[in-house]
Structure formats: C-alpha cells, structure tokens
ZAMARGU-4260 file (C-alpha; in steps of 0.2 Angstrom, whole numbers, plus 5000, padded with zeros to 4 digits):
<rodrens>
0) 4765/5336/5438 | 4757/5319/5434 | 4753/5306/5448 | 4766/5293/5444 | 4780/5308/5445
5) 4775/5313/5460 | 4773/5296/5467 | 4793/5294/5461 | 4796/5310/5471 | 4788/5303/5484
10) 4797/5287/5487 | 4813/5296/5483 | 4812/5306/5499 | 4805/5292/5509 | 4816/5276/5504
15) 4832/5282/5496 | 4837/5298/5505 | 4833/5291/5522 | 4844/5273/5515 | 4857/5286/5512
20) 4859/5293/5526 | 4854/5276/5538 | 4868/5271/5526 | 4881/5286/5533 | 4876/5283/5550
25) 4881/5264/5549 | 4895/5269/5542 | 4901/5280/5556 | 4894/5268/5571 | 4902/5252/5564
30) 4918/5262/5562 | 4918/5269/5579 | 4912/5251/5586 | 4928/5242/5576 | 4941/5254/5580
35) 4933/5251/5597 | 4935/5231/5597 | 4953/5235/5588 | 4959/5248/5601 | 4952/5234/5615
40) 4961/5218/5608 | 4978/5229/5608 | 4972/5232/5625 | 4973/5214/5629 | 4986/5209/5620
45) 4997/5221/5632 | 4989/5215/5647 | 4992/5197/5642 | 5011/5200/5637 | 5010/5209/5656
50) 5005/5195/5665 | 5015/5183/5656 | 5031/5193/5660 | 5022/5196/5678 | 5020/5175/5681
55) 5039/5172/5672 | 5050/5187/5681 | 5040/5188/5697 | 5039/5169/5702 | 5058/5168/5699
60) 5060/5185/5709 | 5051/5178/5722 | 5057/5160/5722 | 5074/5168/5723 | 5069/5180/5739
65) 5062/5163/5747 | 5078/5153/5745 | 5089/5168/5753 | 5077/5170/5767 | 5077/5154/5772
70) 5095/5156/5781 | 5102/5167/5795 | 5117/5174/5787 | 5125/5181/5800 | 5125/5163/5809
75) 5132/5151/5795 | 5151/5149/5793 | 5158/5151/5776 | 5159/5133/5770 | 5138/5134/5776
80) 5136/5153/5766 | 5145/5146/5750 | 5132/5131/5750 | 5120/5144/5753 | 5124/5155/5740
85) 5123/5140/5729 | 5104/5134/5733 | 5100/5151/5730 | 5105/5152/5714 | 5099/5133/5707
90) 5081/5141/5707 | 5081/5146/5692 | 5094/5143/5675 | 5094/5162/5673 | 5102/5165/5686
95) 5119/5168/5682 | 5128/5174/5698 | 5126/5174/5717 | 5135/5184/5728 | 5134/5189/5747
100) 5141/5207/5752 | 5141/5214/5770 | 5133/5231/5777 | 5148/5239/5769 | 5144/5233/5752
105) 5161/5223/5754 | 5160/5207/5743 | 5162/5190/5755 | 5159/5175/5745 | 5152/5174/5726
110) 5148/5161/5714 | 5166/5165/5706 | 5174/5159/5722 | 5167/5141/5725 | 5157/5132/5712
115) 5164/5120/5702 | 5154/5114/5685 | 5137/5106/5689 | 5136/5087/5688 | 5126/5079/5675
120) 5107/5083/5678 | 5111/5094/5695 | 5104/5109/5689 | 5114/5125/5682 | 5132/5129/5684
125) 5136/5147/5693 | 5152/5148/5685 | 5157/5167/5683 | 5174/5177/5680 | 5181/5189/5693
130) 5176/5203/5679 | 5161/5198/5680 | 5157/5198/5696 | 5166/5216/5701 | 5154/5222/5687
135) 5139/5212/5693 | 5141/5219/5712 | 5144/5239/5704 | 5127/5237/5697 | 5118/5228/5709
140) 5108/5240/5718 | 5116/5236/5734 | 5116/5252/5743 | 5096/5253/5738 | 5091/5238/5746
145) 5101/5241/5762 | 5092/5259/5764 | 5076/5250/5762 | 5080/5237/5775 | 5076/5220/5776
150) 5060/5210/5767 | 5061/5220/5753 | 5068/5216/5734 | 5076/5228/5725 | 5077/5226/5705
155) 5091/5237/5695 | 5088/5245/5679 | 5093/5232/5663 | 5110/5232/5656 | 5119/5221/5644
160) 5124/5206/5649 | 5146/5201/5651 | 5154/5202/5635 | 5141/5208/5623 | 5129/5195/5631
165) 5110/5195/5634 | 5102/5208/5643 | 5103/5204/5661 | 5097/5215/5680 | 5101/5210/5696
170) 5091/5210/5712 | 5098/5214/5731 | 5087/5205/5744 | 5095/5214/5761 | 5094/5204/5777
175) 5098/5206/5795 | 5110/5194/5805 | 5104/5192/5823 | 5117/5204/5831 | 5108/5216/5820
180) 5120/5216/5808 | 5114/5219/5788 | 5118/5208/5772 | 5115/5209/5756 | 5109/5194/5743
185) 5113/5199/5724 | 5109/5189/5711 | 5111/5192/5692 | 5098/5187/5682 | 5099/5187/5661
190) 5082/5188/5651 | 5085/5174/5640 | 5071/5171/5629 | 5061/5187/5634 | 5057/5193/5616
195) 5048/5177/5612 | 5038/5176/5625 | 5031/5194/5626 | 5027/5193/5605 | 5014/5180/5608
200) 4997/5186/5599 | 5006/5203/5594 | 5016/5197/5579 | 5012/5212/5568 | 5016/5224/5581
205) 5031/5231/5590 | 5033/5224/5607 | 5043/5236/5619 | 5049/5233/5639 | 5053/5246/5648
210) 5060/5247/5666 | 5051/5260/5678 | 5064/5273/5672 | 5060/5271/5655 | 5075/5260/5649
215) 5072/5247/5638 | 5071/5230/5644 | 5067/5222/5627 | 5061/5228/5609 | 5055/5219/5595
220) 5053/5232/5580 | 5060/5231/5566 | 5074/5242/5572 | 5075/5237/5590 | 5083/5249/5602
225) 5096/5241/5613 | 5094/5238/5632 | 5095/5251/5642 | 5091/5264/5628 | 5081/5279/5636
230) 5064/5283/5630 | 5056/5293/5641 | 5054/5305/5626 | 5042/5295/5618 | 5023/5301/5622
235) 5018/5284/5625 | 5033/5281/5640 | 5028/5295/5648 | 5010/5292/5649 | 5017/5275/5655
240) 5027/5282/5669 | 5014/5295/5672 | 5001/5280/5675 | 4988/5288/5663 | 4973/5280/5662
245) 4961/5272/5647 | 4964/5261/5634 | 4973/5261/5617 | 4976/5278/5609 | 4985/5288/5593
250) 5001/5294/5595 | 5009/5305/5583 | 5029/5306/5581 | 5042/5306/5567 | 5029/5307/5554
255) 5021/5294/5557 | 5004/5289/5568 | 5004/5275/5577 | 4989/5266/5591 | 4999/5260/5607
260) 4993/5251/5623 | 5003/5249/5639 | 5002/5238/5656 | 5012/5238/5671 | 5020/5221/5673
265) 5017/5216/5691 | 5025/5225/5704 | 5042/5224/5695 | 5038/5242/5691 | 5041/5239/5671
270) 5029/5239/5658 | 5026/5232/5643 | 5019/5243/5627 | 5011/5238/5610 | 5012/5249/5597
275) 5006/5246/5579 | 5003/5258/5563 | 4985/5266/5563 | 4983/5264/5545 | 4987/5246/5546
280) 4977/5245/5562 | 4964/5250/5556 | 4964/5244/5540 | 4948/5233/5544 | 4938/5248/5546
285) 4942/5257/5531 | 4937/5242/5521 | 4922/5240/5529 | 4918/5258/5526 | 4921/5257/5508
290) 4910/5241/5507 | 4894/5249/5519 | 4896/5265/5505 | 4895/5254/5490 | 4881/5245/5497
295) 4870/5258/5501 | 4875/5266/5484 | 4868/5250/5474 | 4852/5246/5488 | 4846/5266/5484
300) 4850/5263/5465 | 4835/5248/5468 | 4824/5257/5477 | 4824/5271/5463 | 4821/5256/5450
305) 4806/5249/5462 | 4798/5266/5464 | 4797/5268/5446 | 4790/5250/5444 | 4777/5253/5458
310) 4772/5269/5451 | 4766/5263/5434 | 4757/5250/5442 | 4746/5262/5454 | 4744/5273/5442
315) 4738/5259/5427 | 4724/5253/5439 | 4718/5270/5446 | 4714/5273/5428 | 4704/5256/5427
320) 4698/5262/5441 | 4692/5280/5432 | 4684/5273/5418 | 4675/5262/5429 | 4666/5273/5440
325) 4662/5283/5426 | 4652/5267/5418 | 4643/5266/5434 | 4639/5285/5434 | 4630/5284/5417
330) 4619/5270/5424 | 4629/5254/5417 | 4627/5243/5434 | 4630/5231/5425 | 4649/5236/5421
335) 4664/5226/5432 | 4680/5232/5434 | 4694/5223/5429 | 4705/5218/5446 | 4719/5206/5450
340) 4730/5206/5466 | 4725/5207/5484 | 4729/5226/5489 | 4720/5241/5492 | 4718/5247/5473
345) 4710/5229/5469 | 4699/5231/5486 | 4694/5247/5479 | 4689/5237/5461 | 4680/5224/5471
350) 4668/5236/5483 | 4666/5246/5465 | 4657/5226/5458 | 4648/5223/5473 | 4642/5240/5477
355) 4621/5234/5474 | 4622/5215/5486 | 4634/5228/5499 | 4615/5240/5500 | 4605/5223/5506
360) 4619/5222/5519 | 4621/5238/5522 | 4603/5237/5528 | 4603/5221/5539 | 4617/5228/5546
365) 4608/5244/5552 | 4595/5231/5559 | 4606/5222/5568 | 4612/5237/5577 | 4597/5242/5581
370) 4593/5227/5589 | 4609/5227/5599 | 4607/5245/5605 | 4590/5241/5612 | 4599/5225/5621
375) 4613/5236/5627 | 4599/5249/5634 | 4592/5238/5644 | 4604/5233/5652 | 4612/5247/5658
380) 4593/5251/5665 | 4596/5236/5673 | 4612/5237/5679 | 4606/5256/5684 | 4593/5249/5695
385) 4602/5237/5704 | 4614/5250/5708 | 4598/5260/5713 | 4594/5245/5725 | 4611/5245/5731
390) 4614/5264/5737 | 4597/5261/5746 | 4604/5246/5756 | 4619/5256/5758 | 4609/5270/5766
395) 4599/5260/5776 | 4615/5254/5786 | 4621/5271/5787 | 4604/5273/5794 | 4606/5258/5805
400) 4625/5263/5807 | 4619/5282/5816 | 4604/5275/5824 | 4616/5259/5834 | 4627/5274/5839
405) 4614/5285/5844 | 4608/5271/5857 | 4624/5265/5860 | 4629/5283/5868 | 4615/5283/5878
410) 4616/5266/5885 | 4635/5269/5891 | 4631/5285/5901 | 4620/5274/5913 | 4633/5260/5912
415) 4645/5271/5917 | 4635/5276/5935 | 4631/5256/5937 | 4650/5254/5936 | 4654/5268/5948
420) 4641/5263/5962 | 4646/5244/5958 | 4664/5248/5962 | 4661/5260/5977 | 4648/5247/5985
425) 4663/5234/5982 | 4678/5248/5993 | 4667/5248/6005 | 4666/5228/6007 | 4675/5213/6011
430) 4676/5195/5999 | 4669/5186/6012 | 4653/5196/6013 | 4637/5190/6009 | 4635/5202/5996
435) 4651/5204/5989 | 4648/5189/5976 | 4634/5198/5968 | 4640/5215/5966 | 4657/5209/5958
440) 4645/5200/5946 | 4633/5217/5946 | 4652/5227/5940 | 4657/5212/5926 | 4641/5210/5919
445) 4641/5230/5918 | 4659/5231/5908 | 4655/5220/5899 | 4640/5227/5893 | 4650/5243/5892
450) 4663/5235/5880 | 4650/5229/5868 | 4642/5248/5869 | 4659/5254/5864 | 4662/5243/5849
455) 4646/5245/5844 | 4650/5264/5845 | 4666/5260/5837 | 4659/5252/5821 | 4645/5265/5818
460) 4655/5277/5816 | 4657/5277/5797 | 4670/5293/5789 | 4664/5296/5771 | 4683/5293/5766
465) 4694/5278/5776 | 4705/5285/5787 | 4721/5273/5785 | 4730/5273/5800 | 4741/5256/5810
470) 4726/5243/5814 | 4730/5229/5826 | 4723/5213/5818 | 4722/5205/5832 | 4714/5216/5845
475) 4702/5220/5829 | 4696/5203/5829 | 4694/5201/5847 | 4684/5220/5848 | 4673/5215/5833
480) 4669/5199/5840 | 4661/5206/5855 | 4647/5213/5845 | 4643/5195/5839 | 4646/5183/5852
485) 4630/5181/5860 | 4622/5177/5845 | 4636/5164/5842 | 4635/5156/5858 | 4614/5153/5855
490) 4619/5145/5838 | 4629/5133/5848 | 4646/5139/5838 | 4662/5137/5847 | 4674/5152/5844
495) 4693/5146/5843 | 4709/5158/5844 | 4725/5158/5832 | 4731/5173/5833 | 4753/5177/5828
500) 4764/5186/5840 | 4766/5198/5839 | 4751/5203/5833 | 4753/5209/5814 | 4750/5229/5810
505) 4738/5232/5797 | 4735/5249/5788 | 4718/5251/5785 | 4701/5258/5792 | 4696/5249/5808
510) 4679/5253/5806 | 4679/5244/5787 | 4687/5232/5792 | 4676/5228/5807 | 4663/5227/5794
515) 4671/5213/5784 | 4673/5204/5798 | 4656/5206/5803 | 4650/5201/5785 | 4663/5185/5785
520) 4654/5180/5805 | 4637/5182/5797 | 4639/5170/5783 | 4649/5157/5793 | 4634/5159/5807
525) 4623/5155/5793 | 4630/5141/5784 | 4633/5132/5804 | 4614/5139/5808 | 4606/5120/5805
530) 4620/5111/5820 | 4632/5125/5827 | 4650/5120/5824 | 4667/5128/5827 | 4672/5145/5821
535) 4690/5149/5818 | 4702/5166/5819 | 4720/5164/5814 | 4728/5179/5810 | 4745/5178/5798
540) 4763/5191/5800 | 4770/5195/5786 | 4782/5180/5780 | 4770/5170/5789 | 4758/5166/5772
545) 4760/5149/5766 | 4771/5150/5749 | 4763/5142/5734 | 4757/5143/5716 | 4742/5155/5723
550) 4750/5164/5739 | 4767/5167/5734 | 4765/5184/5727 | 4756/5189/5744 | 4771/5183/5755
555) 4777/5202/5760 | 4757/5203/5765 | 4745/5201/5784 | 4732/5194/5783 | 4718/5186/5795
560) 4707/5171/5790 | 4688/5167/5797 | 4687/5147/5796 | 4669/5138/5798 | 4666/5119/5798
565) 4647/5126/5790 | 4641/5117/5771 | 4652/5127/5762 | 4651/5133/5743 | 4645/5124/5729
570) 4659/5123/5715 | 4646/5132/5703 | 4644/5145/5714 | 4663/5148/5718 | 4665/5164/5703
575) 4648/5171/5709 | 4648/5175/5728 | 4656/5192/5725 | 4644/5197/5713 | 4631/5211/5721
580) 4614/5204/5728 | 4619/5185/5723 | 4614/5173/5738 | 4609/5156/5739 | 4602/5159/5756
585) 4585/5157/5758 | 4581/5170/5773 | 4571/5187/5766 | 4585/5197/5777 | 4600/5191/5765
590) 4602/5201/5750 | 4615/5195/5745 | 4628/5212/5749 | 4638/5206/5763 | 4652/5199/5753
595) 4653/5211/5739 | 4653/5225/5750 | 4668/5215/5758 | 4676/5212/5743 | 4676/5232/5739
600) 4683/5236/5756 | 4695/5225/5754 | 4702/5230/5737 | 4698/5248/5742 | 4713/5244/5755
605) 4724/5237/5742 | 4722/5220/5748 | 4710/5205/5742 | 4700/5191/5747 | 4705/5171/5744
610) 4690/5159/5747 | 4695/5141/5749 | 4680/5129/5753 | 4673/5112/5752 | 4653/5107/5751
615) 4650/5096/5769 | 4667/5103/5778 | 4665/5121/5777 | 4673/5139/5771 | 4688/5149/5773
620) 4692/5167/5770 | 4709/5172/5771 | 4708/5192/5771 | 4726/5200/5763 | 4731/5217/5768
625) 4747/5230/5766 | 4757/5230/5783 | 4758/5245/5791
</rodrens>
C-alpha cells in the first residue's frame, strides 16, 4: 500500500469515524437535553395554571371565610343575620347563594328569602329560587364542616350549576354561637370564566381540573369531559391523588402516548393537569435530530474530500523531497530543493539547503556550551563551598550550643545550694535585722542568676528534628530575653513590653524560636550600638494582624514583632538580607547567618518573616506563625 493511501486510511479513522460517532452522541445528548427543557416547560406551565387558580379560588375562599367570621351568629337577630348573609355574599360576583343553616342542618335564612335586586353599582344581586336553594343546601357539605368544628372551610366536590348552568361547588364555613351552639355559613360559588384563565401559555395542550376526588372541575380538550366526570382511571389522576413525585412523564392509554404534568392547586386539594401528544411534544427534538444526522453526514463527506487533498500534497513534496537528498548524496551541494509553505515538509526542504552554513553553527554552538558548562561548574563549586562554610558555622554553634549547657548544668547545682542557705539564713531571721537586707539581695541575685542558667540551658538544647508542640509567645519572649539583657542594659537600650492577652499559642520549637529571637536582638543591638535607643516586643492573636494589601492573607496567623529605633536598612539592601553570609556590618564576628538561619526556621515552621524599615528611624520584624 502506497503512502498517500494509507494516509487516506489514516485520516478516515482519525477525523470521519470519531465525527460520526461525536455526531451520534450529539444527537442523543441534545435529545435528552430538549425533551428535558420540554418535559420542564410543561412542568411550569402546570405550576403557573396552579397558582393562578391558587390566587383566584383561594383569595375568594378566604375573603368569604373572613366576611362570615366577622359576626357572632348566634347573637344577631334575624333582620341583623339576613344583612349578614348579605355582606358575605357581596365579596365576590361568583357568589351566587348565601345561606345560614343550624346545628341541625335546618335552613334559617337564605339569599332566596330577603334580597331584592341590587342597585345600580352596589355590587352583585343574590337572587336565587327556592329550587335552587334546597339543591344548593343538599350538596353543601354541611354535615362535613360541622364534624370538623369551627375555623375550618370545607369545599364540596364540583357539580353543574341550576338549570344546565356553569359548573359551581359550595363551601360550609361552621361557626359556634356563644352558648356553644353550632352554625353553618354555605355559600355557592360558580366557576365562571375558569377555562380561560387555566389555558394561559398551554394553548396546544389539554387543560384538565380535578377535585381531590378526581372529578372534573374543568376540561379543555377537544372533547371535554363534563363536571363531575370521574377519572380516577386515568394513570395521570391517580399518580395525582397518590402525590407521586417528578416532573413530566409519558403515559400511555387508548392507543395513544401522551406527556402530562400535574400541581396541586393550593390547599383546595384540586389539581390542575397538562397533558399534550408526545409526538407533537416532541416534535422539536426529532427535527433537530434529523438535522444533527444530516450535518454530520455532509461534515465527514468534507473531511474525506480534505484527506484526499492533504494526501497528494504530502506525498508530492516528500518526493521533492527524495530526489533532493539523493542530489546531495551524489556530491551536488550545490542542488536546492524546491519549497513553498511554512510547515514541516517545507522546514525539512529548508534544513536540506542550509545543511553546509548549519556545520559552522553547529560548531559555535558546541563552543558556547562549553563555555557555559565551565561557568555553570564554577558556580555550583561556589555555591558548594559556601555551603561548606555554612555547615562549619552551623557546627561551631552546636559546639557553642553543648559547651553553654555543659557549663550552664554545673553553674545551677551551686546556685541551687546558695538559694537553699540563702533562704534558710532568711527563716531564721527577722526584716528588721541587720542582716536580712543583704541576704534577701544574696537569694535574688541568685534566682536570678539561676533563671538565666535555665534559659541558657533551655536554648542549648537543640533536637536534630523540631519538636512542635503549643509555645507561649509571650513567656517565650520574656525567657529569651533574660539571656540578653545585660548586654542590653550596657548598650544603653531600653526594653519595652506589648504583649496581647491572652498571650497567643504558637506551634512550633521553642528552642528555634528562641533562636530567631535571639538573631532578631543581636542585629537590633547592633544597629542601636553607636547611641543605645528603645527596643520593642509586641506580640500579635490571631485576628489581631493589621489587614492590608500585604498582611491580609496572614489574618488567621500570630505573630510577635522585634522593633528597634537603630539606622535601619538601606532600600538596596532590602532583597539581600536573607541571603547566607550577606552583612553590611563591619565587625569580624558577623557573618552574615543570623538572619538566614531565621529565615529557614521560620519557613521550616510554616510561617515567614516581614521586614519593614526606614534608614535613620530604624527596623521592624514581624515574625508570622500557625496558632496552635
């Protein structure tokens, strides 16, 4: 098999079949997705007709209930009942008869009995015929409402309305009289304009109201069902009734398949269901899969046509290609290959034409690198023997380190039999003796001396890991501090306190961070050597850090700052003061490690160091740290 037919094989399998089937996959995922959105609008077209009907029906149920509770019925005469029978039914125009029966469910006064034609502009007339109203009160649901007692509104199932009229349903509001006797307040309520309110948005689908018993209320297909008209056959009622959760599905009955969506309509107990042909649902999505198919048909039909396009071309300049390298194997260097374009068969042309001035390169390039590795070597050696310097300087503090507790130990062993003599000279006396004065001095001077042994102690010992553990920032300070004070107090430095309570819990190495602190007091010593000056230690709780371009990130940290009022840093210096062995001191004892080996501590605790200083008013550190 030639090149070019492979390379048609080739992009076959890796541009049209993987089209193709991308292609089905769309297909199927933008079906689902549409059916989805379609299933979700009939959703909501349901929901909407729900709350309407929910808004309509129940603020005239309840506008209704709150006109008839507004009077004591068993206290009103019946001139005062009949014009309370009439207010009642003035909320609303659909209200089409009023009536107030007893505990017995014995009819005493009714629309029919007292209301003349309403004047002009004085709201509805309540005008019924006796018929009418002995039918109204047998399907009130009177008996209902006086079992459930009072508060409550009871709705009767949908029936037609008086003399082939519009679908009506009553409601029976019971209420007790204050010797405890019960009434009932019936009104008759027709439906009027239902259907055109609940088809809103759902012209193309059939519209269906059902009671909680699964009577029609209203039906808006094409051959409605009259009200009243069981369906709890139908799937879609009884999932309904049966309160079956999800959104729109398929239901299959009488041959035909149908999607349907359903919502409960207040607390009226009725519901409202939206049903509409699946094939003319989803219309939408079989048009868009036909159109996906026919699009991936023609897009793979092109990427055929390209492969076999691209072939030719590859294959036409590899042979340019072929008989040019064969030119140059028979000694014709000075044969060129023909190239056009900027891709990798012309790039391959190119190199072929330049093959003799790519040698002389080839060569200063080989120099250059040379010259680079030799650059590179030295200065790792150099970087290797300040590293070398380094871990001598290291070990000559662990020396120092083991040599301070060494004579630390054997001072405090003495200092402890001065304390005890001190103390026991001190039972045996009074304060107004002569000699009392001087051995209290004898046993302060001692503890205190004792205290510095046992930081110094403290601080030498050095674990070849840092053992973490909760570190008291505050009692950290004042305990390194004691190993430095003297030599403070002969510089002429004042040593002031700002330290948060409580006193913020760091986790970290005690020892270390002794050490940083120690580093921090040395170079603030230093800078302050020439006049003395104030020496400050602030200690910061968590919350308690300044918020800010800089410091917002560490707000959840503690920290603890060292503030001196020395010479402070030179701007140019301000990157470098991390940096191992860099020191603009001028004493043969600094190196240069102090605040490097800080700075490693510090990071080694998962904390960091912020530097903030002006040349003439002096330095702050502010040391962050994890709360324990």
């Amino acid at each position: 098999m030639r090149l070019r037919d492979k390379l048609i094989a080739l992009c076959a399998l890796v541009a049209a079949v993987p089209l193709a089937t991308v292609g089905l996959l769309t297909v199927r995922w933008n079906q689902d997705a549409l059916e989805d959105e379609i299933r979700a609008r009939q959703d909501a077209v349901a929901h909407h007709a729900a709350q309407t009907l929910a808004a309509d029906l129940g603020g005239l149920v309840q506008r209704v209930d709150g006109a008839a509770g507004t009077f004591a019925w068993g206290t009103l005469s019946d001139e005062e009942a009949r014009g309370a029978l009439g207010l009642v039914g003035r909320q609303d125009d659909r209200v089409k008869i009023v009536a107030l029966l007893d505990e017995q469910g014995k009819l005493r006064f009714s629309t029919r009995d007292f209301l003349a034609p309403a004047a002009p502009g004085a709201g509805p007339s309540l005008r019924a015929e006796r018929p009418d109203v002995e039918q109204f009160v047998a399907r009130a649901p009177v008996w209902r409402a006086l079992a459930e007692g009072s508060g409550v509104v009871v709705v009767s199932p949908v029936y037609p309305g008086p003399k082939g009229g519009r679908p009506s349903f009553s409601l029976a509001m019971p209420r007790k009289g204050p010797d405890a006797t019960g009434f009932v307040v019936a009104a008759e309520v027709e439906l009027g304009e239902l259907a055109s309110r609940v088809v809103r948005g759902a012209e193309r689908a059939r519209v269906t109201v059902v009671d909680a018993e699964g009577h029609v209320v209203v039906d808006t297909g094409p051959l409605p069902d009259q009200p009243g008209t069981d369906q709890r056959g139908r799937a879609v009622v009884r999932d309904f009734r049966a309160r079956q959760p999800g959104n729109a599905r398929r239901y299959a009955e009488g041959g035909r398949t149908t999607i349907a969506a359903y919502a409960p309509v207040g607390t009226l107990g009725w519901g409202v269901i939206v049903e509409r042909d699946a094939r003319e649902a989803f219309a939408p999505a079989s048009r868009m899969r036909l159109l996906t198919l026919a699009w991936t048909l023609v897009c793979t039909a092109v990427a055929m046509l390209l492969a076999v396009l691209f072939a030719r071309r590859l294959t036409g300049a590899l042979a340019r290609l072929a008989d040019g390298a064969r030119e140059l194997g028979k000694g014709k260097l000075d044969h060129r290959v023909e190239v056009s374009g900027r891709d990798e068969v012309a790039e391959l042309g190119r190199t072929l034409n330049t093959m003799g001035s790519e040698l002389l390169a080839s060569r200063d390039e080989i120099l250059r690198w040379n010259k680079e590795l030799e650059q590179r070597v030295e200065e790792r050696t150099r970087e290797l023997k300040e590293a070398q310097a380094q871990l001598l300087q290291a070990q000559k503090l662990a020396a120092l380190g083991q040599l301070g507790a060494g004579v630390a130990h054997e001072i405090n062993n003495p200092l402890g039999g001065v304390i005890g003599h001190a103390q026991l000279l001190l039972a045996s006396r009074t304060e107004g003796d002569r000699e009392y004065k001087s051995l209290k001095c004898i046993e302060d001077g001692a503890r205190r001396a004792s205290t510095i042994v046992q930081n110094l102690l403290r601080f030498s010992v050095q674990h070849a890991e840092a053992v973490h553990s909760k570190v008291d920032l505050n009692r950290m300070l004042r305990d390194t501090l004691t190993l430095t004070e003297q030599a403070l107090a002969d510089a002429k430095i004042t040593v002031e306190w700002k330290l948060a309570e409580p006193a913020p819990q760091a986790r970290g190495d005690a020892g270390q961070l002794a050490q940083v602190v120690l580093n921090l007091v040395s170079n603030a010593r230093t800078a302050m050597k020439a006049a003395g000056g104030t020496l400050t230690f602030e200690t910061l709780g968590a919350g308690a850090v300044p918020e800010g371009a800089v410091d917002e990130a560490r707000a959840t940290l503690v920290a603890f700052r060292v503030r001196d009022t020395g010479k402070g840093i030179a701007p140019e210096h301000g990157a470098r003061i991390f940096e191992p062995f860099f020191t603009t001191k001028d004493e043969w004892s600094n190196v240069g490690l102090g605040l490097s080996v800080s700075y490693r501590i510090v990071g080694d605790h998962g904390g960091s160091i912020a530097v903030d200083s002006t040349v003439g008013h002096g330095s702050t550190f502010t040391v962050y740290l994890q709360p324990a």
